[in-house]
C-alpha positions in Angstrom: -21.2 202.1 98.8 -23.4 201.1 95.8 -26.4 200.4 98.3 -25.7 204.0 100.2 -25.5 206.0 97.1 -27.8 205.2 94.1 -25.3 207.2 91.6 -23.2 204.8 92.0 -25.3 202.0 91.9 -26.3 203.1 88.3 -22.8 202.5 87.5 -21.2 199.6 86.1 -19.2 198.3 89.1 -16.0 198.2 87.1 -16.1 201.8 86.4 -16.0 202.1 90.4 -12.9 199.9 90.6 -11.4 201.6 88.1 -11.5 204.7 90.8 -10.0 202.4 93.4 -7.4 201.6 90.9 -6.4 204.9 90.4 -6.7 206.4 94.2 -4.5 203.1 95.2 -1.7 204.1 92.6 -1.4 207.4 94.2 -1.4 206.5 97.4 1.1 204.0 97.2 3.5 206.1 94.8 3.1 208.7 97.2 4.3 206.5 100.7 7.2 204.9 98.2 8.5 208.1 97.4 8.0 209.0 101.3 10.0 205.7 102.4 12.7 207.0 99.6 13.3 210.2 101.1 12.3 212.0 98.6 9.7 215.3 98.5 6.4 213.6 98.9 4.7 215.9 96.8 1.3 215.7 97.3 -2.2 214.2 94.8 -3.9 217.2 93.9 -7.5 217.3 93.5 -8.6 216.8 90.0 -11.9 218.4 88.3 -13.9 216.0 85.6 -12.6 218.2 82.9 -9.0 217.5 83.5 -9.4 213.4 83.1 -8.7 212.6 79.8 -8.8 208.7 80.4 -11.4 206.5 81.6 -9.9 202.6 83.4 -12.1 200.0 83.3 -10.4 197.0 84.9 -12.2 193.9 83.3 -13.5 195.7 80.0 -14.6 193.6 77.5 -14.5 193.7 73.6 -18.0 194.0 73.4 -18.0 196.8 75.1 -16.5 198.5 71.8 -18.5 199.2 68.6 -16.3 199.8 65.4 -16.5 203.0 63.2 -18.8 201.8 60.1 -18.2 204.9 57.7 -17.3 207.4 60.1 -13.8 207.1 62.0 -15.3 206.9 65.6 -15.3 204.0 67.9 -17.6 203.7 70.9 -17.5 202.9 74.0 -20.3 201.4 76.0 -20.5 201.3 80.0 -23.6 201.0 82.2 -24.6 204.2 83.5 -22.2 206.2 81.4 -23.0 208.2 78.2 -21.6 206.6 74.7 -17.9 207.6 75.0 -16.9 208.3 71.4 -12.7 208.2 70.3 -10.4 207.6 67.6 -8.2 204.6 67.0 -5.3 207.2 65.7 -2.4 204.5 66.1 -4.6 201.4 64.9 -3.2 199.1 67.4 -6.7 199.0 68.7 -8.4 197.5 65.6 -5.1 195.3 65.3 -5.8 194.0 68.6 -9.3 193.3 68.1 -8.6 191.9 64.4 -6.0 189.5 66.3 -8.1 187.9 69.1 -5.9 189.9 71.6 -7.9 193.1 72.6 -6.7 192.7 76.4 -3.4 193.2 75.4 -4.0 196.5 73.4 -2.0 199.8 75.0 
Protein backbone atom coordinates (compact mmCIF):
# COMPACT_ATOMS: atom_id res chain seq x y z
CA UNK A 1 0.00 0.00 0.00
CA UNK A 2 2.85 2.39 0.80
CA UNK A 3 4.37 1.95 -2.82
CA UNK A 4 0.58 2.50 -4.49
CA UNK A 5 -0.18 5.56 -2.54
CA UNK A 6 2.59 8.09 -1.72
CA UNK A 7 0.40 9.61 1.33
CA UNK A 8 1.09 6.87 2.94
CA UNK A 9 4.40 6.33 2.20
CA UNK A 10 5.13 9.76 3.84
CA UNK A 11 3.95 8.12 6.90
CA UNK A 12 5.69 6.46 9.56
CA UNK A 13 4.77 2.80 8.97
CA UNK A 14 3.62 2.48 12.60
CA UNK A 15 1.09 5.01 12.31
CA UNK A 16 -0.43 2.65 9.43
CA UNK A 17 -0.39 -0.36 11.82
CA UNK A 18 -1.82 1.50 14.22
CA UNK A 19 -5.05 1.72 11.68
CA UNK A 20 -4.78 -2.02 11.25
CA UNK A 21 -4.87 -2.32 14.94
CA UNK A 22 -7.80 -0.48 15.26
CA UNK A 23 -10.01 -1.85 12.09
CA UNK A 24 -8.94 -5.49 13.44
CA UNK A 25 -10.44 -4.74 17.01
CA UNK A 26 -13.69 -3.88 15.45
CA UNK A 27 -13.93 -6.49 13.25
CA UNK A 28 -13.25 -9.07 15.55
CA UNK A 29 -15.50 -7.54 18.43
CA UNK A 30 -18.01 -7.27 15.99
CA UNK A 31 -18.02 -11.38 14.70
CA UNK A 32 -17.72 -12.23 18.75
CA UNK A 33 -20.62 -10.44 19.52
CA UNK A 34 -22.22 -12.18 16.28
CA UNK A 35 -21.09 -15.80 17.46
CA UNK A 36 -22.79 -14.61 20.99
CA UNK A 37 -26.06 -13.99 19.68
CA UNK A 38 -26.09 -10.83 20.50
CA UNK A 39 -27.23 -7.50 18.14
CA UNK A 40 -24.21 -7.15 15.99
CA UNK A 41 -24.41 -3.55 15.92
CA UNK A 42 -22.60 -2.29 13.28
CA UNK A 43 -18.72 0.08 13.09
CA UNK A 44 -19.84 3.36 11.93
CA UNK A 45 -17.81 5.52 9.86
CA UNK A 46 -15.76 7.95 11.78
CA UNK A 47 -14.75 11.59 10.47
CA UNK A 48 -10.96 12.90 11.51
CA UNK A 49 -12.63 15.23 13.87
CA UNK A 50 -14.15 12.65 16.00
CA UNK A 51 -10.70 10.68 16.81
CA UNK A 52 -9.44 11.88 19.85
CA UNK A 53 -6.54 9.33 20.14
CA UNK A 54 -3.71 8.50 18.01
CA UNK A 55 -2.02 4.31 18.45
CA UNK A 56 1.22 3.93 17.63
CA UNK A 57 2.13 0.32 18.11
CA UNK A 58 6.04 0.33 18.76
CA UNK A 59 6.31 4.18 19.89
CA UNK A 60 9.29 5.06 21.34
CA UNK A 61 10.40 7.53 24.20
CA UNK A 62 12.10 9.58 21.97
CA UNK A 63 9.42 10.13 20.20
CA UNK A 64 8.22 12.45 23.16
CA UNK A 65 9.72 15.90 24.08
CA UNK A 66 9.00 17.20 27.68
CA UNK A 67 7.24 20.54 28.49
CA UNK A 68 10.35 22.98 29.34
CA UNK A 69 8.35 26.02 30.92
CA UNK A 70 5.13 25.52 29.29
CA UNK A 71 2.91 22.46 30.34
CA UNK A 72 2.85 20.73 26.80
CA UNK A 73 4.41 17.58 25.71
CA UNK A 74 5.04 16.67 22.07
CA UNK A 75 4.69 14.27 20.08
CA UNK A 76 6.79 13.45 17.06
CA UNK A 77 5.82 11.00 14.12
CA UNK A 78 7.07 11.02 10.52
CA UNK A 79 4.74 12.58 8.23
CA UNK A 80 2.53 13.85 10.95
CA UNK A 81 2.34 17.51 12.33
CA UNK A 82 3.84 18.01 16.06
CA UNK A 83 0.94 16.62 18.18
CA UNK A 84 0.94 18.71 21.27
CA UNK A 85 -1.02 17.31 24.92
CA UNK A 86 -1.02 17.52 28.51
CA UNK A 87 0.33 14.96 31.02
CA UNK A 88 -2.91 15.87 33.26
CA UNK A 89 -2.53 12.57 35.55
CA UNK A 90 1.41 12.57 35.49
CA UNK A 91 1.70 8.95 35.04
CA UNK A 92 3.33 9.80 31.85
CA UNK A 93 6.36 11.72 33.23
CA UNK A 94 6.35 8.97 36.09
CA UNK A 95 6.73 6.42 33.53
CA UNK A 96 9.35 8.12 31.70
CA UNK A 97 11.21 9.22 35.07
CA UNK A 98 11.05 5.33 35.91
CA UNK A 99 12.64 3.70 32.84
CA UNK A 100 9.14 2.16 32.12
CA UNK A 101 7.48 4.43 29.44
CA UNK A 102 6.00 1.28 27.55
CA UNK A 103 4.04 0.56 30.42
CA UNK A 104 2.45 4.02 30.74
CA UNK A 105 -1.71 3.96 30.29
Amino acid sequence: MRGEDTRWGGLDTRVGRGVICRFDRTRKAFYDRCQAGKEPGYPRFKSRRRWRSIEIPGASAAMLSEPGEGRWWRLRVKGVPSIRFTDRSGRLGAALSEGSWWNYG
